[in-house]
Each structure stands twice: as structure tokens, then as C-alpha cells.
C-alpha positions in Angstrom: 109.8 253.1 44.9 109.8 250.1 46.6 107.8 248.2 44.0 110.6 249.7 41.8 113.4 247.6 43.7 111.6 244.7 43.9 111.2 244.6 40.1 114.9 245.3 39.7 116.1 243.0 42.6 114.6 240.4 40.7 115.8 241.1 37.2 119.6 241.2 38.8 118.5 237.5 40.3 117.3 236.3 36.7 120.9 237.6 35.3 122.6 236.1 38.1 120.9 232.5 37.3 121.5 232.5 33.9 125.4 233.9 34.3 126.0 231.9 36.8 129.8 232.8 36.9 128.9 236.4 37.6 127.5 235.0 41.3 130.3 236.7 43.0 129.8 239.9 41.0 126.0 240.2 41.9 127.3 239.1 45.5 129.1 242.0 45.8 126.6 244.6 44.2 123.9 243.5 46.7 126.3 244.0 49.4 126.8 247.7 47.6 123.1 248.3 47.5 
């Protein structure tokens, strides 16, 4: 399970660095998470 989070966690950071203008958006899901 956790493995499973980390894996995701970091496919949201990938997105987030090549959308760069969806920062606040990712910002926000973390924070839901």
C-alpha cells in the first residue's frame, strides 16, 4: 500500500512539473490527500 502511494505521489509530481500551471491544483489535492 504504501509502495502504492509512493509510485503515485510521484507520478502527480512528474504531471505537476511538466504542467506547471496546474501547481496550485496539485497544491490543493495534496492537501486533500
Amino acid at each position: 500500500m504504501t509502495k502504492y502511494n509512493t509510485l503515485f505521489k510521484q507520478q502527480v509530481i512528474e504531471f505537476d512539473l511538466q504542467n506547471g500551471k496546474n501547481r496550485s491544483l496539485t497544491r490543493r489535492y495534496f492537501q486533500l490527500a
